[in-house]
N, C-alpha and C positions, 0 to 999 in steps of 0.2 A: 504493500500500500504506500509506502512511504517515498519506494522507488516510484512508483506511477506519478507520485506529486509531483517529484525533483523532475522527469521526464516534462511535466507539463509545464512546469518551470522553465525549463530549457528552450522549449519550444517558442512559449512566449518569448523568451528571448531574442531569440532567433529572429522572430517575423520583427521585433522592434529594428534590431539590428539590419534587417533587411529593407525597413523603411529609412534610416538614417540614411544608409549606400544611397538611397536612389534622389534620396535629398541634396546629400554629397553631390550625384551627379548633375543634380538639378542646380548647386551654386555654379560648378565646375564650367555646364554649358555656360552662366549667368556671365561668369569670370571671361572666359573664352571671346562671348558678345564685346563685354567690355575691353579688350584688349583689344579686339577689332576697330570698337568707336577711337580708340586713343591712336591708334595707326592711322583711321582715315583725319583724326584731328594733327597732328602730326606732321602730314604730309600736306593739310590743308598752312600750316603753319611755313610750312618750307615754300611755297609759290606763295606766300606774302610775301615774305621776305624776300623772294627773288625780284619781286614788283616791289617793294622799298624800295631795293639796290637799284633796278631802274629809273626809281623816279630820283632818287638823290643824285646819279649818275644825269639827267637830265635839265636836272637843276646846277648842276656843276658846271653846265655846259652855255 
């Protein structure tokens, strides 16, 4: 009897454990997203800058 408890114990554990993983995987994708937005922010950042250099460059002139 007492083994059956620990077993059901177990178990529960188990499917919690199994919900955190998919949670896990669900910040992971979240993380992934965001690393994506900061690369296209980024690269939006670098063709500023290259249109600064332009414009200072035409002001120099």
């Amino acid at each position: 009897m007492s083994i059956d408890g620990l077993t059901i114990k177990v178990n529960g554990l188990s499917s919690k454990v199994e919900r955190l993983t998919t949670k896990v995987d669900g910040l992971s994708s979240k993380v992934v997203r965001l690393t994506i937005k900061v690369d296209g922010i980024s690269s939006k950042v670098e063709r500023l800058s290259s249109k600064v250099e332009r414009l200072s460059s035409k002001v120099e002139r």
